[in-house]
C-alpha positions in Angstrom: -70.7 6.8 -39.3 -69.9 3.5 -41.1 -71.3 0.5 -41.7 -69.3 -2.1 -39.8 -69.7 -4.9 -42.4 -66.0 -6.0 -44.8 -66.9 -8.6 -47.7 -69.9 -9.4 -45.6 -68.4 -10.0 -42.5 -69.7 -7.8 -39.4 -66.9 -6.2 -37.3 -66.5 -5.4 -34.1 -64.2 -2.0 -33.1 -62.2 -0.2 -30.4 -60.8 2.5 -29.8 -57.2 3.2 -30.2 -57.3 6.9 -29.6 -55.9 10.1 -31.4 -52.8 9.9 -34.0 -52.2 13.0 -35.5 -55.4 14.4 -34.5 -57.2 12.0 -36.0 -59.0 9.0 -33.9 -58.2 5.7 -34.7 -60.1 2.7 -34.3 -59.1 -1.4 -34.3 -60.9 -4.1 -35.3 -61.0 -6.9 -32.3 -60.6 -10.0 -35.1 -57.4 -8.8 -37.1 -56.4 -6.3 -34.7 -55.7 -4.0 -37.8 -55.8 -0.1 -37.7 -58.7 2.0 -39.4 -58.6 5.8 -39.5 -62.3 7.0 -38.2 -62.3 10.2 -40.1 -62.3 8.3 -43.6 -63.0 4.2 -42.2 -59.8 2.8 -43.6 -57.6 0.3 -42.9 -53.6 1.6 -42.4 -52.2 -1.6 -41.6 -52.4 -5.2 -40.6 -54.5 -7.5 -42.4 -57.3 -5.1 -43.9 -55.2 -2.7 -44.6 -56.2 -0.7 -47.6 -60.2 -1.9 -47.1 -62.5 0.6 -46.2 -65.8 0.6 -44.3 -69.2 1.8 -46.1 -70.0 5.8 -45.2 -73.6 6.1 -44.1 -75.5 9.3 -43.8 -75.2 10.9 -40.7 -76.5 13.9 -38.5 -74.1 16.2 -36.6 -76.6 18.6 -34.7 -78.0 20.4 -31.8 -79.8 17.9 -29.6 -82.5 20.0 -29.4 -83.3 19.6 -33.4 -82.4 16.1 -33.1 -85.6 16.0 -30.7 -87.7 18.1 -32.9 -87.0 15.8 -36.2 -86.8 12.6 -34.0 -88.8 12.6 -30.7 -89.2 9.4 -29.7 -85.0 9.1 -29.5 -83.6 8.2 -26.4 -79.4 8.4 -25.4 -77.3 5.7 -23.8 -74.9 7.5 -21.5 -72.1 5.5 -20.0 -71.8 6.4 -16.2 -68.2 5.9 -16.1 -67.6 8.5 -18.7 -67.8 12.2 -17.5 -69.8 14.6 -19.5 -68.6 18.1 -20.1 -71.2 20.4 -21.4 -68.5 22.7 -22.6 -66.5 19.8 -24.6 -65.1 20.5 -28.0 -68.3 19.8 -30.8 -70.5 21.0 -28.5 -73.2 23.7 -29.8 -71.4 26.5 -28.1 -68.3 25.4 -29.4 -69.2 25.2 -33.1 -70.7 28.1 -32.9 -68.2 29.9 -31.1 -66.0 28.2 -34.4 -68.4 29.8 -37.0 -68.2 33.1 -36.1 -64.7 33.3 -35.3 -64.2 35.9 -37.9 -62.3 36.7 -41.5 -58.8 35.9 -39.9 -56.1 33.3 -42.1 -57.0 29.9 -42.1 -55.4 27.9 -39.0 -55.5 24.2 -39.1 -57.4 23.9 -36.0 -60.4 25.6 -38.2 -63.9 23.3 -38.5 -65.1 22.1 -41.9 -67.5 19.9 -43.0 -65.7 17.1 -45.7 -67.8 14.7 -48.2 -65.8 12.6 -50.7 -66.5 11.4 -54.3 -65.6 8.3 -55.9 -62.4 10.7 -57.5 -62.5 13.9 -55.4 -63.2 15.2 -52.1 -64.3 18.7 -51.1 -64.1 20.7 -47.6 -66.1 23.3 -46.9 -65.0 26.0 -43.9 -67.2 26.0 -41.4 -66.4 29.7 -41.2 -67.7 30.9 -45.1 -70.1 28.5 -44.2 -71.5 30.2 -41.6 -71.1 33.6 -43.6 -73.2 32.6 -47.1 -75.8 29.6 -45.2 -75.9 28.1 -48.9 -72.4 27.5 -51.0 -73.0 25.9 -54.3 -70.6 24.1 -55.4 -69.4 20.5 -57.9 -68.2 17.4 -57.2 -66.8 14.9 -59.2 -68.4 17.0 -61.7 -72.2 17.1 -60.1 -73.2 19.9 -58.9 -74.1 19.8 -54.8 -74.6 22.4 -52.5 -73.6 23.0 -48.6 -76.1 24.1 -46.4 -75.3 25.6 -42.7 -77.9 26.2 -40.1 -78.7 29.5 -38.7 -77.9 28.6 -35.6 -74.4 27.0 -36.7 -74.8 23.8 -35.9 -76.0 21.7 -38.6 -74.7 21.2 -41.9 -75.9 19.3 -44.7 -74.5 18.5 -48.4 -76.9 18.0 -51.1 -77.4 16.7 -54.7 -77.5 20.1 -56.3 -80.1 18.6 -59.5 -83.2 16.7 -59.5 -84.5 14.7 -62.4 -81.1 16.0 -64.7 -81.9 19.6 -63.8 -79.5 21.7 -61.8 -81.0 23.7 -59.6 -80.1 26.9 -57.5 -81.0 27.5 -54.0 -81.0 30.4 -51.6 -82.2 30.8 -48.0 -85.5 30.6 -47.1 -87.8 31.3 -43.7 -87.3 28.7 -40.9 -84.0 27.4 -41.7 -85.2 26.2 -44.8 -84.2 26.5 -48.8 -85.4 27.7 -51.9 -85.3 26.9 -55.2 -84.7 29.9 -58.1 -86.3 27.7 -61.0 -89.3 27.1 -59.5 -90.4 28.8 -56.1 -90.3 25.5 -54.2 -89.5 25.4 -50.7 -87.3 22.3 -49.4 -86.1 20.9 -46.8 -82.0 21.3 -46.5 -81.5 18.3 -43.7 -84.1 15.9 -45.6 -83.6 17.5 -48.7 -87.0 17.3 -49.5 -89.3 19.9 -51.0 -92.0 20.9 -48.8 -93.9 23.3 -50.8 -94.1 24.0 -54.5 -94.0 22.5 -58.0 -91.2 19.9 -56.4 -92.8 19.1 -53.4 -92.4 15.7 -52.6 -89.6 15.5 -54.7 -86.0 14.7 -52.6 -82.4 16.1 -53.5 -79.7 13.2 -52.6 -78.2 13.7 -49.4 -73.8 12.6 -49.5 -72.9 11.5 -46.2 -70.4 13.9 -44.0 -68.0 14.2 -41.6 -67.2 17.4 -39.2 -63.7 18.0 -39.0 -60.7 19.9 -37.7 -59.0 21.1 -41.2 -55.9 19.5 -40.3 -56.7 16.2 -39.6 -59.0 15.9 -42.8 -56.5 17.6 -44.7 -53.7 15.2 -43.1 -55.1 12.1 -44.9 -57.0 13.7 -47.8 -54.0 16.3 -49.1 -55.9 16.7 -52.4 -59.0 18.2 -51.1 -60.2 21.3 -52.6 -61.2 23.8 -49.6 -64.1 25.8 -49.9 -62.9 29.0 -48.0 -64.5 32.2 -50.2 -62.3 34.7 -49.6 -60.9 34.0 -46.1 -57.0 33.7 -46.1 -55.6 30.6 -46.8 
């Protein structure tokens, strides 16, 4: 998700479609090119701009409802739904626990990028460890996945200059070694404890096929554990 604003003009997009498994959006003023998956511009008149990444949710509808419950969804009547269709719950789940087999490039991860580095994590280790600690650009975050498989969440792995370390906690939640407290991994707030209150930074990310991330973004480091790469 992006915001649509360029040197404080608002945009207006369409959809070109999939180029090398990755979809591709235009702009309707300068007709130029943007790559969805990182929101810049590959030609025309913009080309090398990119759009602002804002935090985003990828998740079960029914925990959307639960954190949000007043939400209501446009659906276009012209376009058919598919409950099966690929990033639905089943399917990621189906993708999670798809075993210790080699890497394939049609493998799910969850990517977030620094200002100098970006960072993948497979959605397969994911689902194996729940909580993957991790650094980027030097600060330490962490990647959380849901017990049912189908949310995922990078955080700010400090608070107030200390670097904490998490495990999993009761009710799809985390806890903190230092202190006890119990937060929040979608919010990243702490609930409970000496930190409650307190809220870990949340870095905005994108669900992904590995080969279409990697495609665009060749110097990511992928988070696998010890699946075969």
């Amino acid at each position: 998700m992006y915001d649509r604003r360029v040197e404080g003009e608002e945009l207006v997009f369409g959809n070109i479609g999939l180029i090398k498994g990755s979809l591709h959006i235009f702009d309707t003023k300068t007709r130029s090119w943007w790559n969805q998956l990182f929101g810049e511009a590959i030609n025309g008149d913009q080309e090398g701009k990119k759009l602002r990444k804002v935090n985003s949710l990828m998740t079960s509808w029914k925990r959307w409802k639960s954190l949000h419950p007043q939400t209501t969804v446009y659906i276009k009547s012209s376009v058919p739904y598919h409950e099966q269709s690929d990033f639905s719950g089943e399917y990621i789940a189906d993708m999670a626990t798809s075993g210790d087999g080699p890497l394939e490039a049609t493998d799910l991860i969850v990517g977030v990028e620094g200002h100098e580095q970006a960072r993948a994590f497979l959605i397969r280790h994911l689902a194996q460890e729940r909580i993957v600690h991790e650094t980027l650009d030097g600060v330490p975050i962490i990647a959380w996945l849901s017990e049912d498989n189908a949310t995922a969440s990078i955080l700010d792995g400090a608070i107030d200059g200390k670097k904490l370390t998490f495990s999993v906690a009761e009710n799809d939640q985390i806890r903190d070694e230092e202190t006890g407290s119990v937060w929040d991994p979608i919010t990243g707030t702490a609930v409970s404890g000496l930190m409650k209150g307190k809220t870990l930074q949340a870095y905005p990310t994108t669900y992904s096929l590995w080969f279409a991330w990697n495609k665009y973004r060749p110097d990511t480091e992928l988070v696998a554990g010890n699946i075969p790469r």
